[in-house]
N, C-alpha and C positions, 0 to 999 in steps of 0.2 A: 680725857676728852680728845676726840681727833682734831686731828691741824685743821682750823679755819683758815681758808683762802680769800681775802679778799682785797687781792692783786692784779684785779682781769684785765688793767689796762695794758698792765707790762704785755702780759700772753694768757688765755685763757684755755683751756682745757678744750685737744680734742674731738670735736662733736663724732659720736659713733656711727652716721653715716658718710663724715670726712674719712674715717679711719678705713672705711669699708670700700671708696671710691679709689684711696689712694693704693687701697689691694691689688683694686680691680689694674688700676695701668700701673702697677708693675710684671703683672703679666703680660702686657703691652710694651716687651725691655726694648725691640728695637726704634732708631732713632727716625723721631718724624722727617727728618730731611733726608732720610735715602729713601731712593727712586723704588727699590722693589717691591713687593707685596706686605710684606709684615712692616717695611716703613710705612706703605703707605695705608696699613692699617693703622697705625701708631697715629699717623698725622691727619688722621679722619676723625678718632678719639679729642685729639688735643682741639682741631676745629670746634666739636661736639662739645668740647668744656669752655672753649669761647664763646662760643654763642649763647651759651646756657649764661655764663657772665653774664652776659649782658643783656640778656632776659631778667636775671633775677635783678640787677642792678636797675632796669630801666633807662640804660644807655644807649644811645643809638647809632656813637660814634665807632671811632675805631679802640682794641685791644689791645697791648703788647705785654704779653706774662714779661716778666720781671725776679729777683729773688728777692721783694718785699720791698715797703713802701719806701724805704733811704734809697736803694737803686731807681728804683723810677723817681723821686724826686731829684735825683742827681742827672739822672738823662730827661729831664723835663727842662729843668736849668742849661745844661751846657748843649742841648742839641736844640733848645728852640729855635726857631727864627727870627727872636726879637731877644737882646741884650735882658737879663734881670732889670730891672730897675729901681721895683720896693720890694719890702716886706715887712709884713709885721712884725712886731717887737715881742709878739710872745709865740713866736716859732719855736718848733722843734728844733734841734739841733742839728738835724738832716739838714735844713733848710740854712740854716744860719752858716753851715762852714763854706756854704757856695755863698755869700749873700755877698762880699766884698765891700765896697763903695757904694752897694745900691740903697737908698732911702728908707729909714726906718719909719715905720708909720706907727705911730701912738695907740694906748688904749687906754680908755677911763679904768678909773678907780674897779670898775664892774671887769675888768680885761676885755671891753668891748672897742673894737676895731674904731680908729677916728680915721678916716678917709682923709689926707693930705695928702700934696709933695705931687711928685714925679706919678703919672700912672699910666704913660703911656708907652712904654715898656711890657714887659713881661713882672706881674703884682702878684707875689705869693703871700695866700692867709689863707689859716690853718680853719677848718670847719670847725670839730670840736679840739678846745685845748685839752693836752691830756694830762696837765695837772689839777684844773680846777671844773672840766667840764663846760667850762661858759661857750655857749654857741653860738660864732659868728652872723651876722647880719648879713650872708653871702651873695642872694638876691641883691641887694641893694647894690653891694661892694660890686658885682658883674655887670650891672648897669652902668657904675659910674666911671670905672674902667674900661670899657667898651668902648662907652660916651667919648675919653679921652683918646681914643683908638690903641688902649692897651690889650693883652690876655690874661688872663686869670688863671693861675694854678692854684688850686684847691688841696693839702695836705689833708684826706678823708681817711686815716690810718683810724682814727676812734669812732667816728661816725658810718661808718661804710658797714653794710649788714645790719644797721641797726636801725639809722633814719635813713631821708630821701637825701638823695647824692644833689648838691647841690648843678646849678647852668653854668657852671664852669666849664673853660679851654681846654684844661688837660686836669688829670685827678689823679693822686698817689693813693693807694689801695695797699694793704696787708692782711694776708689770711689769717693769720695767728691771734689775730684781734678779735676775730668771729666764730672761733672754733674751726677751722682750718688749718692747716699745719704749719711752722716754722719755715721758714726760707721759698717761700714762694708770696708773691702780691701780681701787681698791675701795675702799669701807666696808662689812664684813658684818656684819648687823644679825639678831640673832636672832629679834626680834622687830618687827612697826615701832611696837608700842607703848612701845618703848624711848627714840625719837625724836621731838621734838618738827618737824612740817613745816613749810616755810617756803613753801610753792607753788615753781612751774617746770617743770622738765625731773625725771626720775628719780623718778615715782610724787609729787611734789609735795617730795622732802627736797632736791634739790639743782639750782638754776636752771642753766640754760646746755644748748647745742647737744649731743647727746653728741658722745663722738667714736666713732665707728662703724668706722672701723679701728684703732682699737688699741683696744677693746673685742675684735673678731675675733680680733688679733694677739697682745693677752694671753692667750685662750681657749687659740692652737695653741700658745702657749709651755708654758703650763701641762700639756696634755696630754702635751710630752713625756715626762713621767716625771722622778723622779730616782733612777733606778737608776745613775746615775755615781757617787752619794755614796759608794757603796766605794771605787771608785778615789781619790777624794778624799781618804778616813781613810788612806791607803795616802801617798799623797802629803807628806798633813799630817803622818804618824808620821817620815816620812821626813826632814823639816822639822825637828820637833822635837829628834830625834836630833842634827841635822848642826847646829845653832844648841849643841845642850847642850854639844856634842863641840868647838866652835870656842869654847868658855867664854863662851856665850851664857846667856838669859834664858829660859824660855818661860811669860807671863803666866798664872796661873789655872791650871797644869798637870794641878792634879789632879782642877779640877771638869769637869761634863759638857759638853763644848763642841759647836758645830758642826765640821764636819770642813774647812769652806770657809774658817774666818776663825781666823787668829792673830796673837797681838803678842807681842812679842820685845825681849828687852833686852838694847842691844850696850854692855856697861859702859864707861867713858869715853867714850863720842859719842855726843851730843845728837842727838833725833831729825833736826834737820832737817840738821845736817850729813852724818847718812846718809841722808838723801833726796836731797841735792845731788851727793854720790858714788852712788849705787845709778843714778840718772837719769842722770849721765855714761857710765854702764856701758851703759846701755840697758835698765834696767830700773824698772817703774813698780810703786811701793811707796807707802804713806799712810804718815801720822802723827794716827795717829784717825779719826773722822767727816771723812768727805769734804766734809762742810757747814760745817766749822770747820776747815779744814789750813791756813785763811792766819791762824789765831789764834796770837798767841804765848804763849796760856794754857797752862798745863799742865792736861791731861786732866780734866774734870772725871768721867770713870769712872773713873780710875786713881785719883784724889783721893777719891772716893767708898770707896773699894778698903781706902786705905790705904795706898796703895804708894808705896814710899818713891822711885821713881825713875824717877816717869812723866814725865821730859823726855828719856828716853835708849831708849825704846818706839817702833817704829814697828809697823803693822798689815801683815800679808801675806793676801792670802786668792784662794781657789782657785776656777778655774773649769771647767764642760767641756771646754771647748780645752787645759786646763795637761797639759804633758806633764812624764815626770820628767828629761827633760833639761834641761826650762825649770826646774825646781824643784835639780836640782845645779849650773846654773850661775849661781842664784843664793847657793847654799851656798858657790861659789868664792869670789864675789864680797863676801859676808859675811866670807870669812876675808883676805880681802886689807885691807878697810875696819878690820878689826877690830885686825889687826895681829900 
């Protein structure tokens, strides 16, 4: 049987017309900031693939490529013009190593956002969480932050290319999430009086070379669409079912999830001993953030959660390529581990 993949939150495969775009601008090798002809054909491209961002995304603020969503959420934090203040409890890890002193905001049992504390600052919460998929109530949370005269940074690394981009202040983006390449994303900035500049590359917010094909290659990723996300809910329902039915777990069942990303609890086996069996099988499964699966913490979202048995959780989630054979043959394989 071939490797099943169903890991798409870590990075997902690719897409062949990103492959094709980032072709295109490396033929484009000189650098958009010199003044000659072939820079400033380089930096007519790179414009061309910002705009198209921001076309396909439906943003109407400002751009700044970035090398993926940890750097833009780190120059969203330390350049805004307003101190951190909150953040959610079931942040990424990007977001937690800047968070210092600033207000942890709670979430129900569901990992749904409870609006308290400080928010008149600068208030980071994550759109979708990328271990359980539960989707924030971001509308709301912008309002009420607002209301308090704070800004909203939006952590959109799972939800971006797939659903709508939340009315957020500023938004961290990653290509790699959408079929777009590794080490390129965004920072979307609503305003650039949001931002304090620091001179360089990227209208003065952010120094360095861009990178001018994966700029391009994020662009035709994005523009694919995500018209697959039915097939996904279709998938994931299917998931859900065959996990409940083998006397499984499914995290957060009743809140509004993305249709790409779930976690699962296989009672009696510790995630990683079903990591170690599921990868025997040939199948590639997490245990959380892909950025912490060599930790032998327990879940600091499950922990945030409440859950009483975030050591026996692993994460599954879905990509364009997943077919529903690759999704019942790992329902088989669930029920063999399981017992």
């Amino acid at each position: 049987m071939p490797p099943i993949y169903l890991d798409h939150a870590a990075t997902t495969p690719l897409l062949p017309t990103a492959r094709e775009a980032m072709l295109e601008g490396f033929a484009l090798w000189a650098n958009p900031s010199s003044p000659h002809k072939v820079g400033r054909a380089a930096r007519a491209a790179l414009e061309d693939a910002r705009a198209r961002v921001k076309a396909a995304l439906g943003w109407t603020g400002e751009v700044v490529f970035t090398s993926g969503a940890s750097e833009a959420l780190a120059l969203a934090i330390t350049r805004c013009a307003v101190p951190l203040a909150a953040v959610c409890a079931v942040e990424h890890e990007a977001v937690l190593r800047w968070a210092g002193d600033a207000v942890r905001l709670p979430v129900d049992g569901a990992g749904q956002v409870m609006a308290e504390g400080t928010l008149n600052g600068l208030v980071a919460v994550q759109h979708v969480n990328n271990e359980t998929g539960v989707i924030q109530p971001l509308a709301d949370m912008t309002a009420q932050v607002r209301a308090a005269g704070g800004m909203l940074l939006a952590d959109c690394a799972q939800g971006a290319g797939k659903i709508a981009l939340p009315a957020a202040d500023l938004i961290a983006i990653s290509a790699h999430k959408f079929g777009g390449p590794i080490g390129v994303g965004a920072l979307l900035v609503r305003d650039w009086a949001l931002l304090r500049p620091t001179g360089g590359q990227e209208r003065g917010y952010r120094g360095g070379t861009e990178n001018l094909p994966g700029a391009m290659a994020m662009a035709a990723a994005l523009e694919a669409g995500f018209g697959w996300l039915e097939h996904a809910a279709r998938l994931r329902q299917r998931l859900d079912e065959g996990v409940v039915a083998a006397g499984g777990e499914v995290v957060a069942a009743d809140a509004l999830r993305l249709p790409t990303i779930a976690g699962y609890r296989m009672p009696g086996r510790s995630a990683t001993a079903q990591l170690i069996r599921f990868d025997g099988m040939g199948i590639a499964v997490s245990a959380g953030s892909a950025c912490s699966s060599g930790s032998l913490k327990a879940s600091p979202v499950l922990t945030a959660m409440g859950y009483p048995h975030a050591g026996e959780v692993i994460r599954v989630s879905i990509g364009r390529e997943t077919t529903q054979g690759e999704i019942d043959a790992f329902l088989s394989a669930w029920r063999e581990i399981a017992g």
